[in-house]
KOLGU-4560 file (N, C-alpha, C; in nm, 3 decimals, padded with zeros to 5 digits):
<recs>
<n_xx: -00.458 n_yy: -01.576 n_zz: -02.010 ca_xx: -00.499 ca_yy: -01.478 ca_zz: -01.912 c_xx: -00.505 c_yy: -01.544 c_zz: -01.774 mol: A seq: 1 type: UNK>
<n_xx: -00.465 n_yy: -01.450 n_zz: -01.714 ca_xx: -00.484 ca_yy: -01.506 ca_zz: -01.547 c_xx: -00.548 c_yy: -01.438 c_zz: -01.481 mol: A seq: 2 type: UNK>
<n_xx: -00.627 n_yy: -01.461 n_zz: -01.411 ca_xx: -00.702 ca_yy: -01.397 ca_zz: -01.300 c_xx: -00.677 c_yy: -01.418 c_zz: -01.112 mol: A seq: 3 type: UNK>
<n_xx: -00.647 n_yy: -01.297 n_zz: -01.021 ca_xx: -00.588 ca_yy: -01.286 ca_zz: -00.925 c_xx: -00.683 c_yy: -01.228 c_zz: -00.804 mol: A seq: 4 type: UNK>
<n_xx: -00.707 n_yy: -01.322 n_zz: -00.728 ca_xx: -00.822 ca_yy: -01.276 ca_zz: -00.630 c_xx: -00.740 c_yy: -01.287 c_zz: -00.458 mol: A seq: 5 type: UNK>
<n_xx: -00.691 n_yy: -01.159 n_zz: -00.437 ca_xx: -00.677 ca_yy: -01.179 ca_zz: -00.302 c_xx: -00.761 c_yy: -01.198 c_zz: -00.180 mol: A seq: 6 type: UNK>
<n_xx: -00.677 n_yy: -01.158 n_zz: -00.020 ca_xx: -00.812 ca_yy: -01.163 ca_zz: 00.033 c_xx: -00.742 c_yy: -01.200 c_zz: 00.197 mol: A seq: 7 type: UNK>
<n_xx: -00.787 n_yy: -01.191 n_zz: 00.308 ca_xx: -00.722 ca_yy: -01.192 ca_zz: 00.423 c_xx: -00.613 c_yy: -01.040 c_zz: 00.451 mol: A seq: 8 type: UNK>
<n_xx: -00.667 n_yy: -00.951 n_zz: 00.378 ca_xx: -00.644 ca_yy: -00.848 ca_zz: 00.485 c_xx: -00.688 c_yy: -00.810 c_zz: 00.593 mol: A seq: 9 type: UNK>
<n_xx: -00.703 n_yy: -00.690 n_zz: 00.648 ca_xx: -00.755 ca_yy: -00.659 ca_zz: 00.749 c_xx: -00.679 c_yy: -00.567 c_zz: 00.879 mol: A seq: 10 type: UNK>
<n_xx: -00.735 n_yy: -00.564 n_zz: 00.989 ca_xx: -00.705 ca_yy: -00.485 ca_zz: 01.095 c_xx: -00.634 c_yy: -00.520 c_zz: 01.247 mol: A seq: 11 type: UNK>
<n_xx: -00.536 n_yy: -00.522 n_zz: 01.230 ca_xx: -00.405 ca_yy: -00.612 ca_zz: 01.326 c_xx: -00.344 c_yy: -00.515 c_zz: 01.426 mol: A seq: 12 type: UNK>
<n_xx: -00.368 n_yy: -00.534 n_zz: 01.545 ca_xx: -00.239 ca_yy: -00.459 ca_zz: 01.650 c_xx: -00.102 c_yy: -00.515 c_zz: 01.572 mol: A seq: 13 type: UNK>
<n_xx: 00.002 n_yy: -00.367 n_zz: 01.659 ca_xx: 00.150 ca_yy: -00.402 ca_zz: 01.631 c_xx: 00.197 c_yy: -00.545 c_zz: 01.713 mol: A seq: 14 type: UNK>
<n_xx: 00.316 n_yy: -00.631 n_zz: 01.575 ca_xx: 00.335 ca_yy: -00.730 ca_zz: 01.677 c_xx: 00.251 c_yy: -00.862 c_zz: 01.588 mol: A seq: 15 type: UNK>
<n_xx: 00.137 n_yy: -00.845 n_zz: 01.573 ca_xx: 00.027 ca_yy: -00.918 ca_zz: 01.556 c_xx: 00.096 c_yy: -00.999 c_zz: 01.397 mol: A seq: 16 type: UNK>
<n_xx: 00.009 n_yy: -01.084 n_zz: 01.370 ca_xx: 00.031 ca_yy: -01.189 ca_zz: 01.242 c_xx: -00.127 c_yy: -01.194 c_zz: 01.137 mol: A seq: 17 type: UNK>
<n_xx: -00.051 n_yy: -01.149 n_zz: 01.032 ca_xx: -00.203 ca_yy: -01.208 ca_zz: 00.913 c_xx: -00.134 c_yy: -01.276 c_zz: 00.808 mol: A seq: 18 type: UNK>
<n_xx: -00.186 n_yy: -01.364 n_zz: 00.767 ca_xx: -00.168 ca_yy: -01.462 ca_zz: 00.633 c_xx: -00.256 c_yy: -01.429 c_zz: 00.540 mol: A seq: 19 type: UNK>
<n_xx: -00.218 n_yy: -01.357 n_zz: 00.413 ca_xx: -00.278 ca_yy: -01.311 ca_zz: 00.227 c_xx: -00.303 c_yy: -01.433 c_zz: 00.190 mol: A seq: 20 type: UNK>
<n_xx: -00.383 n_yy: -01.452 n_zz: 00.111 ca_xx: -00.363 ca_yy: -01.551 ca_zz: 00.053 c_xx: -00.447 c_yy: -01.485 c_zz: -00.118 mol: A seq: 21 type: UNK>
<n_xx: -00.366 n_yy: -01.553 n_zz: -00.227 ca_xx: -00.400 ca_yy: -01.528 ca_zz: -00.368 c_xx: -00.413 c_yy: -01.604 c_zz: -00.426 mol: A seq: 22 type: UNK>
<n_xx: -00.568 n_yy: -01.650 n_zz: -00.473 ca_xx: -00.611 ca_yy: -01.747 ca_zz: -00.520 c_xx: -00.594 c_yy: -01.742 c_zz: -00.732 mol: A seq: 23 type: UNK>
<n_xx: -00.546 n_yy: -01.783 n_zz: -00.789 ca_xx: -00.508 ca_yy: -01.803 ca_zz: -00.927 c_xx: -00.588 c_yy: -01.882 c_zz: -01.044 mol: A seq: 24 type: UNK>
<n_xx: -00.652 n_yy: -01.820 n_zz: -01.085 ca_xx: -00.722 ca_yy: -01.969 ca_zz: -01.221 c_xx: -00.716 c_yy: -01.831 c_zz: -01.330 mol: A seq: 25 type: UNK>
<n_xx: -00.712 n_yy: -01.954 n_zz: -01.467 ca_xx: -00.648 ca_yy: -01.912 ca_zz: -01.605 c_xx: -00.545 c_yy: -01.958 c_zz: -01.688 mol: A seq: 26 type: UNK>
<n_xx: -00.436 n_yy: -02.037 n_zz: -01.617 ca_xx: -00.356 ca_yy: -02.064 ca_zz: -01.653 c_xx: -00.285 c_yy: -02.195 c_zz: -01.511 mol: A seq: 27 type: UNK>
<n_xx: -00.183 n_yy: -02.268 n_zz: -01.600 ca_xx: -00.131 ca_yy: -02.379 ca_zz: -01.507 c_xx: -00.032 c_yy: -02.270 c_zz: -01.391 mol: A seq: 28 type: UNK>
<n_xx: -00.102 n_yy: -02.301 n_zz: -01.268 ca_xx: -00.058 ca_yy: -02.226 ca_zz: -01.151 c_xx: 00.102 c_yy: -02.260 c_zz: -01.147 mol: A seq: 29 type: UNK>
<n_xx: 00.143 n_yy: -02.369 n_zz: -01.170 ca_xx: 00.260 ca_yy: -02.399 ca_zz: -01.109 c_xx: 00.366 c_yy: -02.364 c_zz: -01.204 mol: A seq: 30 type: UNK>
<n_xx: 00.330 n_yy: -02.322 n_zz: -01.339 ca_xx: 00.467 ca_yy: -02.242 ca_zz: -01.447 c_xx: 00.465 c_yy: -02.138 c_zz: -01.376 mol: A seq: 31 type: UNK>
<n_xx: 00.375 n_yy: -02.045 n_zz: -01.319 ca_xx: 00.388 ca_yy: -01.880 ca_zz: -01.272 c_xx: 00.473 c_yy: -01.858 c_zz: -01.160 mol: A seq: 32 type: UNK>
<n_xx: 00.536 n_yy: -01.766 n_zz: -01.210 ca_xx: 00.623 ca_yy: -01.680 ca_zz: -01.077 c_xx: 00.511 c_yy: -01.596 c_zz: -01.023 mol: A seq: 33 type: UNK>
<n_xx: 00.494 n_yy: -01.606 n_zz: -00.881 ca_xx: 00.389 ca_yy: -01.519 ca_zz: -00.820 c_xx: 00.529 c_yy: -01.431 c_zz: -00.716 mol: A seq: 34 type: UNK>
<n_xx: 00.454 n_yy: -01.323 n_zz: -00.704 ca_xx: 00.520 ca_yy: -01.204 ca_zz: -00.640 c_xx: 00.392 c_yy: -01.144 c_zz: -00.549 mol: A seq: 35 type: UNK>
<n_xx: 00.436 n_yy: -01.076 n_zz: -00.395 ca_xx: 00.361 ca_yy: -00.985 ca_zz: -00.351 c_xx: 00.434 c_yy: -00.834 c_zz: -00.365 mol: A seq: 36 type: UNK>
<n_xx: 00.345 n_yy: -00.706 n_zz: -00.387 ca_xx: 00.400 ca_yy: -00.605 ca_zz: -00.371 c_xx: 00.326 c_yy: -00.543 c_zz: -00.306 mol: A seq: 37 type: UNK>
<n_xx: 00.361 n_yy: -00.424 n_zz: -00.280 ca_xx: 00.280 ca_yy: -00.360 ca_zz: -00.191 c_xx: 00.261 c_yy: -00.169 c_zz: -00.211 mol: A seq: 38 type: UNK>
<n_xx: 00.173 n_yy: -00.080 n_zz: -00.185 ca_xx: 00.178 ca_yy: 00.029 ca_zz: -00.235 c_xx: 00.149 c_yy: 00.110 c_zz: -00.125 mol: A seq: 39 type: UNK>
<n_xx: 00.194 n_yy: 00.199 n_zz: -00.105 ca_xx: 00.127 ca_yy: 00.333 ca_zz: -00.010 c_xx: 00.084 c_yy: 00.439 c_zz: -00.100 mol: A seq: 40 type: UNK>
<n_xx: -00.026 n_yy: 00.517 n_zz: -00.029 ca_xx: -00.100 ca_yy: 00.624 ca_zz: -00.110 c_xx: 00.050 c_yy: 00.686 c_zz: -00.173 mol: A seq: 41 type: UNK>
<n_xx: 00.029 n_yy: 00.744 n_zz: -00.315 ca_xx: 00.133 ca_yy: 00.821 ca_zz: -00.347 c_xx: 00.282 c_yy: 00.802 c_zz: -00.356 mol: A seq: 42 type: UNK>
<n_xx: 00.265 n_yy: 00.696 n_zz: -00.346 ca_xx: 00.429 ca_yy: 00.584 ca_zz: -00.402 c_xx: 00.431 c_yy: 00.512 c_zz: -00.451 mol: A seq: 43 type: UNK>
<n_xx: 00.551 n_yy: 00.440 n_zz: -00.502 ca_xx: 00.541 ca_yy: 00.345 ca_zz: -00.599 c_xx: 00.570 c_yy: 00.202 c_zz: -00.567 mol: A seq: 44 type: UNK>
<n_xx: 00.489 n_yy: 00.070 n_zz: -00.626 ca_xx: 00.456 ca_yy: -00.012 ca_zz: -00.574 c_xx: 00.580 c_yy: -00.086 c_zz: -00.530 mol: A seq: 45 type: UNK>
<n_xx: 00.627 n_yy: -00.141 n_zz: -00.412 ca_xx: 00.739 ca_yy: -00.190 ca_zz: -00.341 c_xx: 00.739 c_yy: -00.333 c_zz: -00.364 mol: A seq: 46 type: UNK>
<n_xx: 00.814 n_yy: -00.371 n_zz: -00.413 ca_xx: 00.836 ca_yy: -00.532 ca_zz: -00.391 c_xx: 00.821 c_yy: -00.602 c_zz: -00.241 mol: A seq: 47 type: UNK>
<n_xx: 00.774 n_yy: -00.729 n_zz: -00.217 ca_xx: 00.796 ca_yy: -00.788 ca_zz: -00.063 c_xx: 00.833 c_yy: -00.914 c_zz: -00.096 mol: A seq: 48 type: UNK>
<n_xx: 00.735 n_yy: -00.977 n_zz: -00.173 ca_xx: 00.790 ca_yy: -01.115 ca_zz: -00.146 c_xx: 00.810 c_yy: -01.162 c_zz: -00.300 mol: A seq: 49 type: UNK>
<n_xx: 00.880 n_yy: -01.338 n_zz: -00.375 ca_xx: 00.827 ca_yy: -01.383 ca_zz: -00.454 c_xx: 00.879 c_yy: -01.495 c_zz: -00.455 mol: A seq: 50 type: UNK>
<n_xx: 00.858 n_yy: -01.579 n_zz: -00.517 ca_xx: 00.815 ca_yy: -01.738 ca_zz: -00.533 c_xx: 00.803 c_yy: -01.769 c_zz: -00.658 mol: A seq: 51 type: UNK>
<n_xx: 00.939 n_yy: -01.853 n_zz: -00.679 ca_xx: 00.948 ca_yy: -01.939 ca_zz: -00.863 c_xx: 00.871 c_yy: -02.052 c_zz: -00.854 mol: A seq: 52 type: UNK>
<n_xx: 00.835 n_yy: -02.102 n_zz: -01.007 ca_xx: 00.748 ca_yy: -02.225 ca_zz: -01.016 c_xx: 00.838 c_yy: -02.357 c_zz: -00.917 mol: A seq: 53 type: UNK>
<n_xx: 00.978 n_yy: -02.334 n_zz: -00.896 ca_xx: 01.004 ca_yy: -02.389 ca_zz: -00.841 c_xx: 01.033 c_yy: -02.433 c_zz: -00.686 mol: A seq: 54 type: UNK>
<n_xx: 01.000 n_yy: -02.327 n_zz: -00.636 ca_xx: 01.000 ca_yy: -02.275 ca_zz: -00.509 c_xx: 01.077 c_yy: -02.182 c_zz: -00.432 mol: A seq: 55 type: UNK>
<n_xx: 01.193 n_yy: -02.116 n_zz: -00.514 ca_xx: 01.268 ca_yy: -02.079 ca_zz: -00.455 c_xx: 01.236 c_yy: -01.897 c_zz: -00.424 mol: A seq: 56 type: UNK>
<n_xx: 01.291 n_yy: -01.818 n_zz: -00.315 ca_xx: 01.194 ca_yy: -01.761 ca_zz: -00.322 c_xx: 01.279 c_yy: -01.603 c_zz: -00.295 mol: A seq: 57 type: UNK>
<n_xx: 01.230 n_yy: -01.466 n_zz: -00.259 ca_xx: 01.330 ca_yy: -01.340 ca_zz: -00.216 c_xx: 01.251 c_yy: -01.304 c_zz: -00.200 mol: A seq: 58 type: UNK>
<n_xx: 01.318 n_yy: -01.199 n_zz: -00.115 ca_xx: 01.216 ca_yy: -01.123 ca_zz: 00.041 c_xx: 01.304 c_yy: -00.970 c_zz: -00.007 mol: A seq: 59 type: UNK>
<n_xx: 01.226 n_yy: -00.859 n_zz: 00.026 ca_xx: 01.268 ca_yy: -00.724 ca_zz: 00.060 c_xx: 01.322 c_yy: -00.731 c_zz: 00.173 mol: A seq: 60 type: UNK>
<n_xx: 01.449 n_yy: -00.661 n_zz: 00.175 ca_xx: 01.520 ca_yy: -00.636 ca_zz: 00.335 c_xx: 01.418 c_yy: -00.646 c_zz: 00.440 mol: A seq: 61 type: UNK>
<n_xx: 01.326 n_yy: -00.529 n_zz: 00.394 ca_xx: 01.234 ca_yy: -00.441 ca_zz: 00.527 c_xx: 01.143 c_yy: -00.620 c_zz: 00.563 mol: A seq: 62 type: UNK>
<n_xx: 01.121 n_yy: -00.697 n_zz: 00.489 ca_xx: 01.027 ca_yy: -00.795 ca_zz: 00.531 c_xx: 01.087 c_yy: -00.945 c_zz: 00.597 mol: A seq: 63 type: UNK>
<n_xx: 01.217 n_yy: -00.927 n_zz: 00.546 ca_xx: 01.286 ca_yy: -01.047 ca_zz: 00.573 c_xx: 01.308 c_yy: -01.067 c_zz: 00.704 mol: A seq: 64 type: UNK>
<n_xx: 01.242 n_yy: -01.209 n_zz: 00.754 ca_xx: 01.267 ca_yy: -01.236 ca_zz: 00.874 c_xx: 01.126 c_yy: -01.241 c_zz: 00.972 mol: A seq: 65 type: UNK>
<n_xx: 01.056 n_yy: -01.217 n_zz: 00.895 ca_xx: 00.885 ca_yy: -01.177 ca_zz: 00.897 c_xx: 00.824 c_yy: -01.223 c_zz: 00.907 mol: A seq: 66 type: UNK>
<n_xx: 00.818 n_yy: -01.207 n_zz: 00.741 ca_xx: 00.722 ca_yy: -01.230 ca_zz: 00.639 c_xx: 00.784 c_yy: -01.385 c_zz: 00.543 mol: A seq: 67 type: UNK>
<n_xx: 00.663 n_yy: -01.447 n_zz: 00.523 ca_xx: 00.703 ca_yy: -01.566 ca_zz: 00.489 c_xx: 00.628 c_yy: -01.560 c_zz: 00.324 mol: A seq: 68 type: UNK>
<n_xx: 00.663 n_yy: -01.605 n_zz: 00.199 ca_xx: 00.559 ca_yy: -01.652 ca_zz: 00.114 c_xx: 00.544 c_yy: -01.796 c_zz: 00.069 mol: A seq: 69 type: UNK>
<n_xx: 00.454 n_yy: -01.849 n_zz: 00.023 ca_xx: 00.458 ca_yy: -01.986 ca_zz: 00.009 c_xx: 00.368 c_yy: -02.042 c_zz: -00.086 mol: A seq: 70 type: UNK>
<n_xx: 00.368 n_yy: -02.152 n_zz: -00.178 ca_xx: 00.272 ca_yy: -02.164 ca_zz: -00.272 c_xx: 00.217 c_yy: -02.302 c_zz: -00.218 mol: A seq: 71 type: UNK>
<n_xx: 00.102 n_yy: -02.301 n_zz: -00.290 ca_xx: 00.027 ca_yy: -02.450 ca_zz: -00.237 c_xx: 00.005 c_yy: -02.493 c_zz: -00.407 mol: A seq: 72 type: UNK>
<n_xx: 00.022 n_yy: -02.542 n_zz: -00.506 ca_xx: 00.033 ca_yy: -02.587 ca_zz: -00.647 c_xx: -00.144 c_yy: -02.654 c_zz: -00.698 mol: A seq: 73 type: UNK>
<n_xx: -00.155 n_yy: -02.707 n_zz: -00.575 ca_xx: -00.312 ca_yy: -02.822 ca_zz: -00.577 c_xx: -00.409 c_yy: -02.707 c_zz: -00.545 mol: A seq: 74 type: UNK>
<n_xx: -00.386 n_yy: -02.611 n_zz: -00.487 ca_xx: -00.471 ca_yy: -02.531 ca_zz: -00.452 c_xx: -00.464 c_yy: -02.431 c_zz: -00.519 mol: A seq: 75 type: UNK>
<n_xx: -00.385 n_yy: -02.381 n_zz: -00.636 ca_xx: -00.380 ca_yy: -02.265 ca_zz: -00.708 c_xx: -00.362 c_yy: -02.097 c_zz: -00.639 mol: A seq: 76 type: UNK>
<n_xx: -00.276 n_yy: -02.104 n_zz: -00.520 ca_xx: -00.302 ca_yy: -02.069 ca_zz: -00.424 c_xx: -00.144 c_yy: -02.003 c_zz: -00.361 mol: A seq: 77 type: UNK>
<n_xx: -00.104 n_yy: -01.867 n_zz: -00.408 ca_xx: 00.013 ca_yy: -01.842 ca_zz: -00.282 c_xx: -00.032 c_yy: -01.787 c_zz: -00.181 mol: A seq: 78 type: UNK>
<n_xx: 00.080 n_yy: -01.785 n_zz: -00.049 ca_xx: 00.059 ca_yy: -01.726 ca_zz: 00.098 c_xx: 00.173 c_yy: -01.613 c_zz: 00.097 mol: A seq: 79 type: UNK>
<n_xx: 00.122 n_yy: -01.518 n_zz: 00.163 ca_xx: 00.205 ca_yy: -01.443 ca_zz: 00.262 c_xx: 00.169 c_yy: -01.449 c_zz: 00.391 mol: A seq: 80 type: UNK>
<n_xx: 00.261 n_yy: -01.503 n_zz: 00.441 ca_xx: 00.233 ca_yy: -01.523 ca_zz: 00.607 c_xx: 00.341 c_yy: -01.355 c_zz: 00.701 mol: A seq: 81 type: UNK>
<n_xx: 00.230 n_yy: -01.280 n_zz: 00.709 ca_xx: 00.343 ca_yy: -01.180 ca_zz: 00.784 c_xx: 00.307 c_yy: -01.197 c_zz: 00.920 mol: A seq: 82 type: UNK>
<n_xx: 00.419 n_yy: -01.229 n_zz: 00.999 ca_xx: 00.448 ca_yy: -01.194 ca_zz: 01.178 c_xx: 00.506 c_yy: -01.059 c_zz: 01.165 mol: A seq: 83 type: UNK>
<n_xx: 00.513 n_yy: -01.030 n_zz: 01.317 ca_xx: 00.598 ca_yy: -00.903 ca_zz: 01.349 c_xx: 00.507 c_yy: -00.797 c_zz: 01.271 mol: A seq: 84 type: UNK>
<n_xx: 00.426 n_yy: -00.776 n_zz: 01.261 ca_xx: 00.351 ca_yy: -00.686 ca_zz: 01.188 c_xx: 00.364 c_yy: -00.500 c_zz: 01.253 mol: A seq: 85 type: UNK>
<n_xx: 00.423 n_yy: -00.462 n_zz: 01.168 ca_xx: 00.463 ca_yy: -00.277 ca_zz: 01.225 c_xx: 00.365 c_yy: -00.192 c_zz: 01.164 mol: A seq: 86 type: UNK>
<n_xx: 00.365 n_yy: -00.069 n_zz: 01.209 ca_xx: 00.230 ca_yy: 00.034 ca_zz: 01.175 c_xx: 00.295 c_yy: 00.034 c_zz: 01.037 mol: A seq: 87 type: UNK>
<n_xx: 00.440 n_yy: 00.036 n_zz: 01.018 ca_xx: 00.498 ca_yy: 00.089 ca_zz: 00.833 c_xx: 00.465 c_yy: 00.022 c_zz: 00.729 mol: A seq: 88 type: UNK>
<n_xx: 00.416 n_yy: -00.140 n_zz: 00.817 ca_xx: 00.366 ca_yy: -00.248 ca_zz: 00.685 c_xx: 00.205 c_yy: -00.229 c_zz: 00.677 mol: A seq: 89 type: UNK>
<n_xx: 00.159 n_yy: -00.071 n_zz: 00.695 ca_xx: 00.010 ca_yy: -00.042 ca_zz: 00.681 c_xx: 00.032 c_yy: -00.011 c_zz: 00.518 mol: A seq: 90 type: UNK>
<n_xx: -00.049 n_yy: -00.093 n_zz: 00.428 ca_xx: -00.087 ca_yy: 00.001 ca_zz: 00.288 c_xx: -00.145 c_yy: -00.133 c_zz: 00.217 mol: A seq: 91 type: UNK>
<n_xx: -00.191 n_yy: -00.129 n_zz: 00.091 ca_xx: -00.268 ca_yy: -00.217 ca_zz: 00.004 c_xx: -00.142 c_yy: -00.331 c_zz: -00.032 mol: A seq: 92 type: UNK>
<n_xx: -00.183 n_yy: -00.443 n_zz: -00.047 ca_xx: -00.087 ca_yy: -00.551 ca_zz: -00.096 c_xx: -00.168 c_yy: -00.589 c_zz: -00.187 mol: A seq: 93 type: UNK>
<n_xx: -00.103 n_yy: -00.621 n_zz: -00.283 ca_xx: -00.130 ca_yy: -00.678 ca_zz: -00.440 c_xx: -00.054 c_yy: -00.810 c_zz: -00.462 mol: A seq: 94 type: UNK>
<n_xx: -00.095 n_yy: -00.900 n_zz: -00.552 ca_xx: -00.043 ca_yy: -00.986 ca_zz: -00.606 c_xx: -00.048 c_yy: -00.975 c_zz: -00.735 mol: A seq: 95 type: UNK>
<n_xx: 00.087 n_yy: -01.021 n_zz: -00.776 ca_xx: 00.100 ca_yy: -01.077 ca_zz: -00.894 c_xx: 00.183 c_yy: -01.221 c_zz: -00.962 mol: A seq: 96 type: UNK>
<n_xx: 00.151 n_yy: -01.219 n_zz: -01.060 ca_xx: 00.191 ca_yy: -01.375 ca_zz: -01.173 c_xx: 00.294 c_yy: -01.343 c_zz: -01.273 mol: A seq: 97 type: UNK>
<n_xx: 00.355 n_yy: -01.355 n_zz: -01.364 ca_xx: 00.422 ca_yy: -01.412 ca_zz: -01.417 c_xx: 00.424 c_yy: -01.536 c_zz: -01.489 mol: A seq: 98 type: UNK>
<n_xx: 00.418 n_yy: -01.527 n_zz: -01.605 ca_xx: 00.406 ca_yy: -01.644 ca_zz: -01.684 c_xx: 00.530 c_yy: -01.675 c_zz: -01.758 mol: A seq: 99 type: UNK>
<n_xx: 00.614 n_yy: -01.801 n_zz: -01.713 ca_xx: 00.722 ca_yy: -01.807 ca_zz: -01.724 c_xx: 00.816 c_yy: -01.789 c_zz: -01.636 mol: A seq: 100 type: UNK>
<n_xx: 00.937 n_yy: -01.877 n_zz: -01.624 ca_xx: 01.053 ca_yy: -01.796 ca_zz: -01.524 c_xx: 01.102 c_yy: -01.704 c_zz: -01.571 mol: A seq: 101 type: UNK>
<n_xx: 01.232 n_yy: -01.630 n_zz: -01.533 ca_xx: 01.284 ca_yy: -01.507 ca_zz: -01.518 c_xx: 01.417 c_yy: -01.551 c_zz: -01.443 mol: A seq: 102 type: UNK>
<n_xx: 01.498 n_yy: -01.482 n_zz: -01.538 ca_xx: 01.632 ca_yy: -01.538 ca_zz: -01.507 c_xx: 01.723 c_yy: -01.465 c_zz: -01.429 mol: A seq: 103 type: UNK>
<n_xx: 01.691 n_yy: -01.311 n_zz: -01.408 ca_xx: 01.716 ca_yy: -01.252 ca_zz: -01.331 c_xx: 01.626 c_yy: -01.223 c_zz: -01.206 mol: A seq: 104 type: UNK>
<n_xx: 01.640 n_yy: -01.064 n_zz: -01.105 ca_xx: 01.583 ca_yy: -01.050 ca_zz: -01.002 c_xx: 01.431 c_yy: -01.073 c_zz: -01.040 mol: A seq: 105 type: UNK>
<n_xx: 01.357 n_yy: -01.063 n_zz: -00.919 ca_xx: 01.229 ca_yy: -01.080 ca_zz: -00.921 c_xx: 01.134 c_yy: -00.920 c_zz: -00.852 mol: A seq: 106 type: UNK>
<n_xx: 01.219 n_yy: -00.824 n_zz: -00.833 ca_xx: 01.167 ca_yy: -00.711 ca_zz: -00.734 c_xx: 01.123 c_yy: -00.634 c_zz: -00.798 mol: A seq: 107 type: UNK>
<n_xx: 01.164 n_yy: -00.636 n_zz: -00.971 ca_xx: 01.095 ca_yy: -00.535 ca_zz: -01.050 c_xx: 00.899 c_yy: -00.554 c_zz: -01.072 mol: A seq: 108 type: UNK>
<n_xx: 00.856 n_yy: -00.438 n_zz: -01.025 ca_xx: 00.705 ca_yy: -00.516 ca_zz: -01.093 c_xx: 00.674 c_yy: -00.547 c_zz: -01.236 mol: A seq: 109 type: UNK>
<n_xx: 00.771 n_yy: -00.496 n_zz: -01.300 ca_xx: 00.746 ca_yy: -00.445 ca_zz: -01.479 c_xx: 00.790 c_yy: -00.616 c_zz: -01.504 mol: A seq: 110 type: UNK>
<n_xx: 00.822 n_yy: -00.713 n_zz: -01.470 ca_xx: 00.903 ca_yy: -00.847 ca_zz: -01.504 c_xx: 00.673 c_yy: -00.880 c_zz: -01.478 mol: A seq: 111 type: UNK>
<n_xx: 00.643 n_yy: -00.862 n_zz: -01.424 ca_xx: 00.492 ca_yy: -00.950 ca_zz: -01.408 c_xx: 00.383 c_yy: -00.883 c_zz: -01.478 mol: A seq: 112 type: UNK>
<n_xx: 00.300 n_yy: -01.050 n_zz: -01.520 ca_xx: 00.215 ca_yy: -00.997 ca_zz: -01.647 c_xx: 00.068 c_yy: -00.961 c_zz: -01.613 mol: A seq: 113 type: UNK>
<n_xx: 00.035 n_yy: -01.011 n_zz: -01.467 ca_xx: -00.116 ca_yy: -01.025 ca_zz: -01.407 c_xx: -00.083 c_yy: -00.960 c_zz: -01.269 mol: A seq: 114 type: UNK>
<n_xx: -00.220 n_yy: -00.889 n_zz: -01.256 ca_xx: -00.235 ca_yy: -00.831 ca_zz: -01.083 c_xx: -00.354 c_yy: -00.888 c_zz: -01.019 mol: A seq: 115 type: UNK>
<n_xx: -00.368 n_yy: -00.847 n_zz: -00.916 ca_xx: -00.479 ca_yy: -00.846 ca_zz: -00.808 c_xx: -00.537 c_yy: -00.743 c_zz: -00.806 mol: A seq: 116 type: UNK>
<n_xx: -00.633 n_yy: -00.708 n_zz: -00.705 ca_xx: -00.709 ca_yy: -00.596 ca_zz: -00.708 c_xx: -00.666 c_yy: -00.536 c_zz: -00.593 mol: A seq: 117 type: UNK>
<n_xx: -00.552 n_yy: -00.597 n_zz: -00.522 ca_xx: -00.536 ca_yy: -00.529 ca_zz: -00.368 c_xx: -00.613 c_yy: -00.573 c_zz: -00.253 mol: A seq: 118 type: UNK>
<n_xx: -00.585 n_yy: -00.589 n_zz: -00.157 ca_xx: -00.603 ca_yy: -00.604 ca_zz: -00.043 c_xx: -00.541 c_yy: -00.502 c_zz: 00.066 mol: A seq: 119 type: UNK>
<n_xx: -00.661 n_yy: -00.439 n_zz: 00.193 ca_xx: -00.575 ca_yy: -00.328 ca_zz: 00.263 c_xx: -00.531 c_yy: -00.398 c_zz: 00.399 mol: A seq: 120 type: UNK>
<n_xx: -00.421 n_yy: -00.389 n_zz: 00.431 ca_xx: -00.377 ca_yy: -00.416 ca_zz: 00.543 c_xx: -00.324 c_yy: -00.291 c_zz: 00.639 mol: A seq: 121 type: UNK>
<n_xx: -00.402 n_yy: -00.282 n_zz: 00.771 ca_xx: -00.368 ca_yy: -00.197 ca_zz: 00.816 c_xx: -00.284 c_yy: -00.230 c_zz: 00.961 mol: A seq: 122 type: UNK>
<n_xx: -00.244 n_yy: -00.177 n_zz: 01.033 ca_xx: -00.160 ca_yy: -00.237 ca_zz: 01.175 c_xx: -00.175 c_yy: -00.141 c_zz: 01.240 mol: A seq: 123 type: UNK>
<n_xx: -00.219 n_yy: -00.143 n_zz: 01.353 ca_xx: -00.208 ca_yy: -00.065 ca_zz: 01.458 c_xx: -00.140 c_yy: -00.039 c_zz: 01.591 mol: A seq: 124 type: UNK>
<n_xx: -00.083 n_yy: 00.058 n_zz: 01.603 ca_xx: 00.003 ca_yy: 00.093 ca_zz: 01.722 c_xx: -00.029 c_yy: 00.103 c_zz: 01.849 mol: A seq: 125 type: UNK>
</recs>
């Protein structure tokens, strides 16, 4: 079992920068594929970022160029670092794990076995 505690959301002008960060214990941090996704009221949850045990990593179009993710291994610990922050990247971000790699894409959420509880990020215009 893994357990997923986000945290560094919050309330940003357009333009502006916040860094997620998802803290991990339960399992050895550094086998997990961690992924961020993200949800708006009444849709379905969007892929943004993710990150193999090995580091390598894929971005959603809409974030690429952005949005950064990044793992820290000693700290049990991934980042999303988003710049350029737009009113459209307003909605809850979630994390998730993965236990094990994955040999194909990473954008499906159904490929991950653990969530977060969300975090709201909002941006203002």
């Amino acid at each position: 079992q893994v357990q997923l505690v986000e945290s560094g959301g919050g309330l940003v002008q357009a333009g502006g920068s916040l860094r997620l960060s998802c803290a991990a214990s339960g399992r050895t941090f550094s086998s997990l594929v961690m992924g961020w996704f993200r949800r708006a009221p009444g849709k379905e949850r969007e892929f943004v970022a993710a990150i193999r045990s090995g580091g390598s990593t894929a971005y959603a179009d809409s974030v690429k160029g952005r949005f950064t993710i990044s793992r820290d291994n000693a700290k049990n610990t991934v980042y999303l670092q988003m710049n350029g922050l737009e009113p459209e990247d307003t909605t809850v971000y979630f994390c998730a794990a993965r236990s094990g790699d994955y040999g194909l894409g990473l954008k499906s959420p159904s490929i991950y076995h653990y969530w977060g509880q969300g975090t709201q990020v909002t941006v203002s215009s």
